[in-house]
CHARMM-style PDB file with segment names, atoms N, HN, CA, C and O in Angstrom:
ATOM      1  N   UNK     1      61.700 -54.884-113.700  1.00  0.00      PROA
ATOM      2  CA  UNK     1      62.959 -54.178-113.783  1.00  0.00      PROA
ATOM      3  C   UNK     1      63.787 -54.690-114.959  1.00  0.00      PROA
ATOM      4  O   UNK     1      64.413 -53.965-115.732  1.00  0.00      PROA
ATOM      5  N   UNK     2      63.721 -56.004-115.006  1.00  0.00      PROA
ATOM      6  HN  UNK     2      63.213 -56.593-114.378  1.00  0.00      PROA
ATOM      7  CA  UNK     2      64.665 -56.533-116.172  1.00  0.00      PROA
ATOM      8  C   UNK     2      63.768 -56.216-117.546  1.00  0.00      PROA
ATOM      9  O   UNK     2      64.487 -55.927-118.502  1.00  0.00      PROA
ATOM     10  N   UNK     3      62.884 -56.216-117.719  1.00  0.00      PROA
ATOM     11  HN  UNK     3      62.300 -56.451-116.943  1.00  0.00      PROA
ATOM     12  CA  UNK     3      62.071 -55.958-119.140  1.00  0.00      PROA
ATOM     13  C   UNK     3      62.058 -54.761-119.173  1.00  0.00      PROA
ATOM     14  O   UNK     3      61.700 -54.300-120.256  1.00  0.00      PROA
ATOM     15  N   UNK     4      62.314 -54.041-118.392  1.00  0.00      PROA
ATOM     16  HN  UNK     4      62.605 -54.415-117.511  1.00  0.00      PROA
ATOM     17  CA  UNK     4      62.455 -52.334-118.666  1.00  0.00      PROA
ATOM     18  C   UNK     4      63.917 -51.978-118.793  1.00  0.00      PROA
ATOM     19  O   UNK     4      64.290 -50.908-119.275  1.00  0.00      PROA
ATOM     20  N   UNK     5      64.621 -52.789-118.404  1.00  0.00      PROA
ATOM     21  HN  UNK     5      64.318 -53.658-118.012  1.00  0.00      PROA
ATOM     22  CA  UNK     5      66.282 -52.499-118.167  1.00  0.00      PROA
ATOM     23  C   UNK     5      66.428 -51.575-117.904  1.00  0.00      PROA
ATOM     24  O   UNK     5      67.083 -50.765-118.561  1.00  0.00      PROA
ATOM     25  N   UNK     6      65.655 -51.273-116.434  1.00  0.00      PROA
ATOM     26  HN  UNK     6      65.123 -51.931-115.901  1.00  0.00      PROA
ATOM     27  CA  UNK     6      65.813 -50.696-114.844  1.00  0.00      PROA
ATOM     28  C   UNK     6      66.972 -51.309-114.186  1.00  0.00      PROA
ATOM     29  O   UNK     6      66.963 -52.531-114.035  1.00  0.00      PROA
ATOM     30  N   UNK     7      68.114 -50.513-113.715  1.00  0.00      PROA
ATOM     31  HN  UNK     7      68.121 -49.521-113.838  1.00  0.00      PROA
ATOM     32  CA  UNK     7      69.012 -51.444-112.321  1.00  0.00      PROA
ATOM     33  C   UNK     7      69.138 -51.359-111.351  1.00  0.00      PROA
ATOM     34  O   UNK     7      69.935 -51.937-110.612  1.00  0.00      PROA
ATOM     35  N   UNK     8      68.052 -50.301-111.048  1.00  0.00      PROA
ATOM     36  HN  UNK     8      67.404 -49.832-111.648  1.00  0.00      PROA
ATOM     37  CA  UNK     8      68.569 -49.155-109.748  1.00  0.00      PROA
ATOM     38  C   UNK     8      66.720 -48.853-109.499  1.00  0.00      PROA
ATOM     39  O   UNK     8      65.843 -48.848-110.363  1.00  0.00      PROA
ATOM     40  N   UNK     9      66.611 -48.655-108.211  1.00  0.00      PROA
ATOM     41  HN  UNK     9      67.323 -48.659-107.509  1.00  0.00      PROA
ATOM     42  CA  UNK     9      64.879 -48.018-108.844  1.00  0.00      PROA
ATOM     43  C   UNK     9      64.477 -47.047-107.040  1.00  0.00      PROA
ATOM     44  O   UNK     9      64.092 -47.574-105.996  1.00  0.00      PROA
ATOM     45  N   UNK    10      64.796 -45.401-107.337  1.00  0.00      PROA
ATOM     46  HN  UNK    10      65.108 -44.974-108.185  1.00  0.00      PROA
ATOM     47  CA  UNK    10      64.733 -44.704-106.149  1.00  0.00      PROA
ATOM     48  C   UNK    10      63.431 -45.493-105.228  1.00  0.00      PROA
ATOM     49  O   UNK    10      62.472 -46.092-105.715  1.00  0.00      PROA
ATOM     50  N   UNK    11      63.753 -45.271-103.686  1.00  0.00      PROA
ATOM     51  HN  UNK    11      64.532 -44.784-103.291  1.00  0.00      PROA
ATOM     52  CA  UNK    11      62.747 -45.584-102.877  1.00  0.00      PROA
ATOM     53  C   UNK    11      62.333 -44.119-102.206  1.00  0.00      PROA
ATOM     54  O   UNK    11      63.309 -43.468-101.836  1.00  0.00      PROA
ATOM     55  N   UNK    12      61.241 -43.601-102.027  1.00  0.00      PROA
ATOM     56  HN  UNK    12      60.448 -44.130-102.327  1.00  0.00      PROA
ATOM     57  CA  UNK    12      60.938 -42.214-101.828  1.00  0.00      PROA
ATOM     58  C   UNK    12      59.703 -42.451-101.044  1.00  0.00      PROA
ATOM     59  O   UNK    12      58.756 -43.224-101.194  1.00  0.00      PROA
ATOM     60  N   UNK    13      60.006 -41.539-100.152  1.00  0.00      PROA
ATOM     61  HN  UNK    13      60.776 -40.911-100.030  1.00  0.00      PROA
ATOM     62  CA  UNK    13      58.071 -41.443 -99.002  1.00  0.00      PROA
ATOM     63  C   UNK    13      58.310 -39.589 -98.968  1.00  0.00      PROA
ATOM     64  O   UNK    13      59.290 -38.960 -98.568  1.00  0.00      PROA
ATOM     65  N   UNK    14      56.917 -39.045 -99.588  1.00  0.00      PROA
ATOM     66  HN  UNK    14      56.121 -39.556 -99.913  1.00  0.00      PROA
ATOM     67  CA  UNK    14      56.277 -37.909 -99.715  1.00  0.00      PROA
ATOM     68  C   UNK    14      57.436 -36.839-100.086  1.00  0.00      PROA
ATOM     69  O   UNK    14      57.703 -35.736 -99.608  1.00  0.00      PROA
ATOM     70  N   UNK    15      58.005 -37.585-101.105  1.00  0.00      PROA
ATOM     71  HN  UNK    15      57.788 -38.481-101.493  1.00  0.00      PROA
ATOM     72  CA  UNK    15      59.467 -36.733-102.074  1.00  0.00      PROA
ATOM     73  C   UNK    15      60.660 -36.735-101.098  1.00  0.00      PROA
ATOM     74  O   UNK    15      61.664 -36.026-101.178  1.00  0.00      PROA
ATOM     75  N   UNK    16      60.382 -37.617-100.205  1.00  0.00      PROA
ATOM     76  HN  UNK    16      59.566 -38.192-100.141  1.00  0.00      PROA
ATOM     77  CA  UNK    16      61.859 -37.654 -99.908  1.00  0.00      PROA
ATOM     78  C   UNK    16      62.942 -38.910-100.238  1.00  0.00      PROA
ATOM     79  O   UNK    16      62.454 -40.027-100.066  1.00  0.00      PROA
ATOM     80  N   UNK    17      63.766 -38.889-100.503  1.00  0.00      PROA
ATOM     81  HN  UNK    17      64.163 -37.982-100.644  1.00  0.00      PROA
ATOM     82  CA  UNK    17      64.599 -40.494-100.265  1.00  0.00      PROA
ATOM     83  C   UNK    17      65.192 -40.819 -99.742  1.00  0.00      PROA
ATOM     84  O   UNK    17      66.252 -40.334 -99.344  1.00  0.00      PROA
ATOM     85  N   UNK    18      64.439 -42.336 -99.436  1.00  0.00      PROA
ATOM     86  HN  UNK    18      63.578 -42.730 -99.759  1.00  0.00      PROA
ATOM     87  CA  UNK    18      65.155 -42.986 -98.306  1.00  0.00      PROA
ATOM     88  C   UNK    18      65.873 -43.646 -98.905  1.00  0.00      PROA
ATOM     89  O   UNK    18      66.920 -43.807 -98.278  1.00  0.00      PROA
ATOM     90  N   UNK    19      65.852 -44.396-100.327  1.00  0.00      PROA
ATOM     91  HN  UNK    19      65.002 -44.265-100.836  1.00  0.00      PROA
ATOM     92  CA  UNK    19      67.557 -45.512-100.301  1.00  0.00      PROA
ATOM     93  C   UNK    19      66.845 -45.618-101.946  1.00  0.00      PROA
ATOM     94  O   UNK    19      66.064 -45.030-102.695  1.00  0.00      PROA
ATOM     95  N   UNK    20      67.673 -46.727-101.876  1.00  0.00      PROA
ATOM     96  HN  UNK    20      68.307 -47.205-101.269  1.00  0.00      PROA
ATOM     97  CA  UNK    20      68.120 -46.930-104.009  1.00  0.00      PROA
ATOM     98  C   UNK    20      68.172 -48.240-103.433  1.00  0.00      PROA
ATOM     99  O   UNK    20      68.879 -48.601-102.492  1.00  0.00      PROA
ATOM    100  N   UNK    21      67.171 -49.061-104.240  1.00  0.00      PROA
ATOM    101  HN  UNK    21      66.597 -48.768-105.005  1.00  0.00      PROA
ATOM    102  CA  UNK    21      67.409 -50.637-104.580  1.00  0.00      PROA
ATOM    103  C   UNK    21      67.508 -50.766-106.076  1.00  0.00      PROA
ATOM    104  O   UNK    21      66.900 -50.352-107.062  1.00  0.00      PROA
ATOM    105  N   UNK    22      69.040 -51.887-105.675  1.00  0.00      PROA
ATOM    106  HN  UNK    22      69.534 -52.224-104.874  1.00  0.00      PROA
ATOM    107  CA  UNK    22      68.994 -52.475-107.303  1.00  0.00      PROA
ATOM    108  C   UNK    22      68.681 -54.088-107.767  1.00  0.00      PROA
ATOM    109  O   UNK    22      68.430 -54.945-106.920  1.00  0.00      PROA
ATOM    110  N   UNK    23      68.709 -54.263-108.633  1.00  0.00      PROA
ATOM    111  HN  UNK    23      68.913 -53.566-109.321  1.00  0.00      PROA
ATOM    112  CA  UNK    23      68.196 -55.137-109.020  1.00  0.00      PROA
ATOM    113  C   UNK    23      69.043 -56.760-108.019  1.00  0.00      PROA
ATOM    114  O   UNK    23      68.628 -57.895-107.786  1.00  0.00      PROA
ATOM    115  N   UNK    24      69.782 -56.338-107.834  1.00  0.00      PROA
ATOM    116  HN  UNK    24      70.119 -55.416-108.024  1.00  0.00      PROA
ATOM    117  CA  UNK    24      70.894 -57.812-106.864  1.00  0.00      PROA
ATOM    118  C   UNK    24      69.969 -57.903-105.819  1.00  0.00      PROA
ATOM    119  O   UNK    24      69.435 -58.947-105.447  1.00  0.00      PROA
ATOM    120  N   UNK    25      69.828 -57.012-105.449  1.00  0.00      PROA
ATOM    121  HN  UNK    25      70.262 -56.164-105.752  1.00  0.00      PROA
ATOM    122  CA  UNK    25      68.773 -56.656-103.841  1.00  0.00      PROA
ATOM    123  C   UNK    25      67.519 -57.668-103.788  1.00  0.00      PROA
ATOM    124  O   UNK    25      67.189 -58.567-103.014  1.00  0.00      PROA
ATOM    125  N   UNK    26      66.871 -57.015-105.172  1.00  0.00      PROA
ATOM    126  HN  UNK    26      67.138 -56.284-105.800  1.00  0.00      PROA
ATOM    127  CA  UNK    26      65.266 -57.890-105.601  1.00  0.00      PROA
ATOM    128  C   UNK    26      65.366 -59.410-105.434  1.00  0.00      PROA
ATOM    129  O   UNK    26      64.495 -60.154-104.985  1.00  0.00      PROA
ATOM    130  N   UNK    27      67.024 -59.849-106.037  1.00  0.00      PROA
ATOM    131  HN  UNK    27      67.732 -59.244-106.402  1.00  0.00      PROA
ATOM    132  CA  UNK    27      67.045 -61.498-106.176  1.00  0.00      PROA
ATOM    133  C   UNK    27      67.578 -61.828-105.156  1.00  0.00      PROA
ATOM    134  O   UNK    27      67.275 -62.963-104.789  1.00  0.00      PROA
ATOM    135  N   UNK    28      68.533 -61.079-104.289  1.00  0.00      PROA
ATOM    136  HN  UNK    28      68.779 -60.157-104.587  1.00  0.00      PROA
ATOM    137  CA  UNK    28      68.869 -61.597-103.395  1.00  0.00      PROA
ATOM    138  C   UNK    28      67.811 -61.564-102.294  1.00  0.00      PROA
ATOM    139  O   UNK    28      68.059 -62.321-101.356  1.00  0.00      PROA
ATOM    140  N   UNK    29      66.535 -60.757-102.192  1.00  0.00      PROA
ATOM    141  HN  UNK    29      66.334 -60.142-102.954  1.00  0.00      PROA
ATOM    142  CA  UNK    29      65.615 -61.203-101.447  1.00  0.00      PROA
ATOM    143  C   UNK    29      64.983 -62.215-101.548  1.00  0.00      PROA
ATOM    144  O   UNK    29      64.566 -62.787-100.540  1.00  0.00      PROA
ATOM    145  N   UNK    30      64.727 -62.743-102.954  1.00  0.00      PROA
ATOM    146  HN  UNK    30      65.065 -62.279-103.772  1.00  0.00      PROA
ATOM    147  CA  UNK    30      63.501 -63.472-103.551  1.00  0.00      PROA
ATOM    148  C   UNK    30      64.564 -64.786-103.397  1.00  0.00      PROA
ATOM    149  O   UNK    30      63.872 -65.768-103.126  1.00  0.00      PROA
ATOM    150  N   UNK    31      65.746 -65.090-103.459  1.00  0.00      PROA
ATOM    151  HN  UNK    31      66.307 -64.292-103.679  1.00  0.00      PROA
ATOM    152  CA  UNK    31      66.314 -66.221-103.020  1.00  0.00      PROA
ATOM    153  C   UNK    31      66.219 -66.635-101.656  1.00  0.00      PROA
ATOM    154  O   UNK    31      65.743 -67.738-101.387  1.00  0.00      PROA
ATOM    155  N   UNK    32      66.657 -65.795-100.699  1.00  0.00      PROA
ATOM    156  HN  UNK    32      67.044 -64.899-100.917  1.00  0.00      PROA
ATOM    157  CA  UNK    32      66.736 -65.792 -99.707  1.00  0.00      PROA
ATOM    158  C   UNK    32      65.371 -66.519 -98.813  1.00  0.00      PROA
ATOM    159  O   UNK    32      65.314 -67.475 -98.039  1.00  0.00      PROA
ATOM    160  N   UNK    33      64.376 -65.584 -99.326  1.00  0.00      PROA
ATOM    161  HN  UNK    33      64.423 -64.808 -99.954  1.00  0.00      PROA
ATOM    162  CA  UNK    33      62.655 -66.264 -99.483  1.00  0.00      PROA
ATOM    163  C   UNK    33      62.296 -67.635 -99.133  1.00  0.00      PROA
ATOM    164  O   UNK    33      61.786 -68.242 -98.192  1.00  0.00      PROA
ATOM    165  N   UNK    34      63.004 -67.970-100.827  1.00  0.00      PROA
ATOM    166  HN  UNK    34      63.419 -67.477-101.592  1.00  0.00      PROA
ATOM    167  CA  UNK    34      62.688 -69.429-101.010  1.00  0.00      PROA
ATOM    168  C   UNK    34      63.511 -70.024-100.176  1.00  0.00      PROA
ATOM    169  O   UNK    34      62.849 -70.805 -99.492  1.00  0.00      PROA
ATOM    170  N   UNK    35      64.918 -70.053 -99.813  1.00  0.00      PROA
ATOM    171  HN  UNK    35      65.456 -69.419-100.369  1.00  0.00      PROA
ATOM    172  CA  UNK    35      65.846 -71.102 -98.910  1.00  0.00      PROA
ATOM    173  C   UNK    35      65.300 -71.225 -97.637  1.00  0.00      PROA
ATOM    174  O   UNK    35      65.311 -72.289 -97.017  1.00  0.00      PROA
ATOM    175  N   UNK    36      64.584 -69.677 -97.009  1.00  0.00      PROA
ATOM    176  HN  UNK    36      64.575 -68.813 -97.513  1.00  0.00      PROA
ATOM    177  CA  UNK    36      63.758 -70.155 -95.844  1.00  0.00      PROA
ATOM    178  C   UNK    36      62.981 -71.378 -96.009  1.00  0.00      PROA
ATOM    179  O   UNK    36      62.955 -72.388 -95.306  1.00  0.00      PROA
ATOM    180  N   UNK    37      62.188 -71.008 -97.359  1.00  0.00      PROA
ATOM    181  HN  UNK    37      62.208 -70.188 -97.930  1.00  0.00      PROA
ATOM    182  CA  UNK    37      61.015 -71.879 -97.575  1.00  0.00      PROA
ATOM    183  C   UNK    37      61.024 -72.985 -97.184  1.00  0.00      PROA
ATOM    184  O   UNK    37      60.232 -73.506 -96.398  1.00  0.00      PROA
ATOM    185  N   UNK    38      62.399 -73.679 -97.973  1.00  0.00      PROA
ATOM    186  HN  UNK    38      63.042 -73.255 -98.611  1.00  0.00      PROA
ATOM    187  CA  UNK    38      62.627 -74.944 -98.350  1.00  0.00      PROA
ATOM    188  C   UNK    38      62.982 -75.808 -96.512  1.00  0.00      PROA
ATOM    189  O   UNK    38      62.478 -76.838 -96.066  1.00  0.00      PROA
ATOM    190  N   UNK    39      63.972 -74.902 -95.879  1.00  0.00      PROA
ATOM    191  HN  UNK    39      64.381 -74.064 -96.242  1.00  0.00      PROA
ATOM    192  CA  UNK    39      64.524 -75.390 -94.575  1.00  0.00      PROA
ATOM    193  C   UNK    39      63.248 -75.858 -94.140  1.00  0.00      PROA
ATOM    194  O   UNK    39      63.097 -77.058 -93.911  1.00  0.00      PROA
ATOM    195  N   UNK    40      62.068 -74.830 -93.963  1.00  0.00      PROA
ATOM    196  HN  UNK    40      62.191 -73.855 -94.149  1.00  0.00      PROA
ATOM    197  CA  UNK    40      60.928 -74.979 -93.019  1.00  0.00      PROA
ATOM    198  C   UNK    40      59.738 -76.056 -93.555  1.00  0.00      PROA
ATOM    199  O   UNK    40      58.942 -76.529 -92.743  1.00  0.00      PROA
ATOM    200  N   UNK    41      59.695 -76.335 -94.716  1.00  0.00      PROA
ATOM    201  HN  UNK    41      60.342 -75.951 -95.375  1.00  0.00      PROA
ATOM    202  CA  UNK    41      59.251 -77.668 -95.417  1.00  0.00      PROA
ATOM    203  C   UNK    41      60.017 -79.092 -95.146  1.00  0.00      PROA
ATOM    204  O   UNK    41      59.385 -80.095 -94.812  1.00  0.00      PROA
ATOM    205  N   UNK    42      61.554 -79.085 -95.336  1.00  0.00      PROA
ATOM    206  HN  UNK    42      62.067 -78.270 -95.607  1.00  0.00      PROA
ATOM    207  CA  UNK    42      61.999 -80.031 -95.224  1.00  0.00      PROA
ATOM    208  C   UNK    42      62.276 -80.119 -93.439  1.00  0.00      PROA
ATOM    209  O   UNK    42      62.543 -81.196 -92.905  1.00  0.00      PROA
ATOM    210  N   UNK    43      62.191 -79.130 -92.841  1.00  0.00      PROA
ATOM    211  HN  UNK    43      61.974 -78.256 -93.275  1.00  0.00      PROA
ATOM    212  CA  UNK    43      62.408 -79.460 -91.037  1.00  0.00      PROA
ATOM    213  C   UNK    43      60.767 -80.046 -90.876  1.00  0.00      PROA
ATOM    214  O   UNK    43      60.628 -81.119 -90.289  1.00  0.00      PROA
ATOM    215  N   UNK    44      59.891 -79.538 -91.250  1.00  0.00      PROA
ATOM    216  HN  UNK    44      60.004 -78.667 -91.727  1.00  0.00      PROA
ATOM    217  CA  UNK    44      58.564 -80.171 -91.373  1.00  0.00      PROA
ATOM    218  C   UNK    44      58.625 -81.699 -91.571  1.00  0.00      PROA
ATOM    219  O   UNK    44      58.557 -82.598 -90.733  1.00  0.00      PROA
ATOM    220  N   UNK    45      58.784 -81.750 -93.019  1.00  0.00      PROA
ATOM    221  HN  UNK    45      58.840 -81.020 -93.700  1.00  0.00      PROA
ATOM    222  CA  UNK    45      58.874 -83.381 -92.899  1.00  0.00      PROA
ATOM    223  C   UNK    45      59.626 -84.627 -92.471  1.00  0.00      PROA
ATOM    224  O   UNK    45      59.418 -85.840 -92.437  1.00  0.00      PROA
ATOM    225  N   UNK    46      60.962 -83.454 -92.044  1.00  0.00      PROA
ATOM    226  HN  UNK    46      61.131 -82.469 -92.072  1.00  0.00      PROA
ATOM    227  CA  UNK    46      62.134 -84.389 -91.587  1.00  0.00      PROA
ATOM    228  C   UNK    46      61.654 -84.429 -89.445  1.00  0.00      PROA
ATOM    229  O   UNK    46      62.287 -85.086 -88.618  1.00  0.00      PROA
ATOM    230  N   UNK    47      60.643 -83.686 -89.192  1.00  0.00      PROA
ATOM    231  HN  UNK    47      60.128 -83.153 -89.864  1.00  0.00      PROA
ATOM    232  CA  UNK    47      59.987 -83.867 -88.042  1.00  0.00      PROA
ATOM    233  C   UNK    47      60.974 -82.578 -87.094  1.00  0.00      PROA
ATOM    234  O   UNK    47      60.955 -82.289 -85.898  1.00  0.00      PROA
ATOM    235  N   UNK    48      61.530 -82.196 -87.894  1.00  0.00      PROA
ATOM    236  HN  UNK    48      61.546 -82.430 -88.866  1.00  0.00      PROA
ATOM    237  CA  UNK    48      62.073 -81.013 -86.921  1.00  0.00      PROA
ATOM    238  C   UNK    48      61.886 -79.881 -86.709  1.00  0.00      PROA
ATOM    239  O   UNK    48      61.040 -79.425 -87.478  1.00  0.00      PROA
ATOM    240  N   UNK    49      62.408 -78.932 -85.782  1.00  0.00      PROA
ATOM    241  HN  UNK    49      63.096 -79.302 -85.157  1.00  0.00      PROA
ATOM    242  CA  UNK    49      62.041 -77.973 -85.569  1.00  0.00      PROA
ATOM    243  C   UNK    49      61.834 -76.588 -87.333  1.00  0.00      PROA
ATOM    244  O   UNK    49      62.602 -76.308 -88.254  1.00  0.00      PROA
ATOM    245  N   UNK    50      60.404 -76.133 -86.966  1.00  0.00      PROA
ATOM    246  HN  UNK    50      59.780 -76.361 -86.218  1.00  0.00      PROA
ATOM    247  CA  UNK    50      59.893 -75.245 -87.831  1.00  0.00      PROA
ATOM    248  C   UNK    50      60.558 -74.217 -87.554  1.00  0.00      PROA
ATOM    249  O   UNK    50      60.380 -73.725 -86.439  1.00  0.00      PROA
ATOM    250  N   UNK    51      61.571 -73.553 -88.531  1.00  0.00      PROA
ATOM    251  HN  UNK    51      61.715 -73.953 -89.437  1.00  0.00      PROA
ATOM    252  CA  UNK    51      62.320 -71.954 -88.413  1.00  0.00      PROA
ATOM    253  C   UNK    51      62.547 -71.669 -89.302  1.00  0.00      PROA
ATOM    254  OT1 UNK    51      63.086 -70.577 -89.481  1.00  0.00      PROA
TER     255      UNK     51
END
């Protein structure tokens, strides 16, 4: 999206649309991702509960 300088990118099932993701969406998933990640690594080694 960013190398195309796309900001917006329709979501569609068999020509219809269902919603518009933009680019905040993409990172705010892909952050979100990793902070799980990190909790459930460090509850791992800190011996606590995995969530």
């Amino acid at each position: 999206m960013t190398r195309m300088r796309f900001r917006r990118l329709p979501v569609a099932e068999e020509g219809r649309l269902l919603g518009i993701v933009s680019i905040g969406d993409m990172v705010r998933a892909m952050v979100d991702g990793r902070q799980a990640e990190v909790r459930g690594l460090h509850n791992c080694i800190a011996g606590g509960p995995v969530a």
